[in-house]
N, C-alpha and C positions, 0 to 999 in steps of 0.2 A: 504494500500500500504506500503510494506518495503523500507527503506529510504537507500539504501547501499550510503555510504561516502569512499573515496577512496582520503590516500593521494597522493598530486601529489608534481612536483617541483613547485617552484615562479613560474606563467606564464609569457612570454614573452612580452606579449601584456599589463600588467599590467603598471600601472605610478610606480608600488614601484620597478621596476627592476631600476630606476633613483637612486634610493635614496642607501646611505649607511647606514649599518647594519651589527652585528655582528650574529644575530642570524633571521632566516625566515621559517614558515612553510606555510603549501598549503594543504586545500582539498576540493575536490570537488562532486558533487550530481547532478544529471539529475533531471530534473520536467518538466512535462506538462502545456502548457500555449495555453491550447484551444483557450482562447477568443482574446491570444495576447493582453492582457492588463497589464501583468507583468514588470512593469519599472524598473530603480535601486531602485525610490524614493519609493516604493513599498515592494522591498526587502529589503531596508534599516530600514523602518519600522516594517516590521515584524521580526526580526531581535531584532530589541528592545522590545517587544513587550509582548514577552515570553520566558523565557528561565525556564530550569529545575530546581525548588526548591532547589536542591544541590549546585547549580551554585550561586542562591540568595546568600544562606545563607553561600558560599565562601567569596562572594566581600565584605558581610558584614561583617565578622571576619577581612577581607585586610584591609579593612576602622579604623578598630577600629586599627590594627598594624600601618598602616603607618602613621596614625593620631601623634602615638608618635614621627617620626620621621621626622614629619611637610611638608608630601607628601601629594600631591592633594587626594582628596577622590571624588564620584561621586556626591556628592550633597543627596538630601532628593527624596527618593523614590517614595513615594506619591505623587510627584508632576509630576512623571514619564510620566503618559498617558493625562495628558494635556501637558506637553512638545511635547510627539510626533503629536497629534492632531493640534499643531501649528508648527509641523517640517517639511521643506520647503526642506532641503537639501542643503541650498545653504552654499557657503564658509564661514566657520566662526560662524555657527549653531552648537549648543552644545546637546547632549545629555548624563549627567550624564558627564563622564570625557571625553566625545568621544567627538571632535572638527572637523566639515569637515574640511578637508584641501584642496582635489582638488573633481570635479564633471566632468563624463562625459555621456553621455547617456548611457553607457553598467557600469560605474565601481565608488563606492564612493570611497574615502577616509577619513577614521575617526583615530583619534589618540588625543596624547597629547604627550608633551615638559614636564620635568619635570625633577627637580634636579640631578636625579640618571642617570633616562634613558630617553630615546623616542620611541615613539611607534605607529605604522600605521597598521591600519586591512581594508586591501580591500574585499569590496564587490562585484564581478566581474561576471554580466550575460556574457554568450558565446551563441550565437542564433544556435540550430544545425539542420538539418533535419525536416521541416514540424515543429508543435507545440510543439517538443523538445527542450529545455536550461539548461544549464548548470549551474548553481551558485559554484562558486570557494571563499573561504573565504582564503586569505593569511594575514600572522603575520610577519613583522619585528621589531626588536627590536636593539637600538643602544643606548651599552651603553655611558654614559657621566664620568664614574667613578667607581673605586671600588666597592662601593656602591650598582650601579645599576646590575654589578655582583652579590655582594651576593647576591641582594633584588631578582634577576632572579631563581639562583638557588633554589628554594623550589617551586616557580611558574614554572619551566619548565612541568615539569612530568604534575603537573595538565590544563596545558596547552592543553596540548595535548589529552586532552580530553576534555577537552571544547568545545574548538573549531569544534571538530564533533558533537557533542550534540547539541551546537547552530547552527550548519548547518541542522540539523536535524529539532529544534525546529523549526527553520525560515519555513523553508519547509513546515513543518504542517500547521505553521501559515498561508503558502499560499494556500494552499488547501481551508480550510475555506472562 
């Protein structure tokens, strides 16, 4: 099955139209959920779970940058899939730098607080027609300072391809 990703705007219905920010993107993917057993807590996982080799070995070059400039890093890798094995979802559950913030049946919120900037990626099912859904991944970013400007600029562009590639990857993962 081809995975088409299509950006859209912030959705409406999301908790981060609350929040302020300087920068936000949005895209979205259709999947089948035959059995209707596709949760957030679900998606949120797969999600984590796997993502494209290129993506890895990004955060890990970001880690080793922002290490000099004494910004949060994601913690140790390998400890990764027993994190998720024991991830609940609930508020205040960490995965890597990712921190639920809020939960709702259809939408997570993960992010992190951090010197420069702050940052929330919703996870957001939309239930459409029969065993159709929609998974929408939205990015806000607000900065705290200069800083979190320049630190943004060089992470935009690659952003924006992430972000579909892990829409993408998720996806697969739920297929499986």
């Amino acid at each position: 099955m081809r995975i088409k990703v299509v950006k859209v705007d912030l959705p409406k219905i999301s908790s981060l139209v609350k929040e302020t920010y300087e920068y936000s993107d949005s895209f979205k993917s259709e999947f089948i959920d035959e059995e209707k057993e596709i949760d957030i807590l679900t998606v949120t996982r797969a999600f984590f779970s796997f993502s494209p080799g290129w993506i890895g070995k990004l955060f890990v070059l970001r880690n080793k940058i922002v290490t000099l400039f004494g910004l949060k890093t994601g913690g140790d890798l390998q400890q990764k899939e027993e994190v998720l094995q024991n991830f609940k979802g609930e508020i205040g559950d960490k995965v890597g730098i990712f921190k639920v913030y809020n939960k709702t049946e259809n939408e997570m919120i993960l992010g992190e607080n951090d010197a420069h900037l702050n940052f929330r990626v919703s996870l957001l099912i939309i239930q459409k027609e029969g065993t159709k859904k929609e998974l929408i991944i939205s990015t806000i970013v607000h900065f705290n300072n200069w800083f979190g400007k320049l630190y943004f600029l060089p992470v935009k562009p690659f952003h924006k391809l992430i972000v579909p590639a892990m829409l993408k990857s998720t996806l697969k993962n739920l297929e499986k």
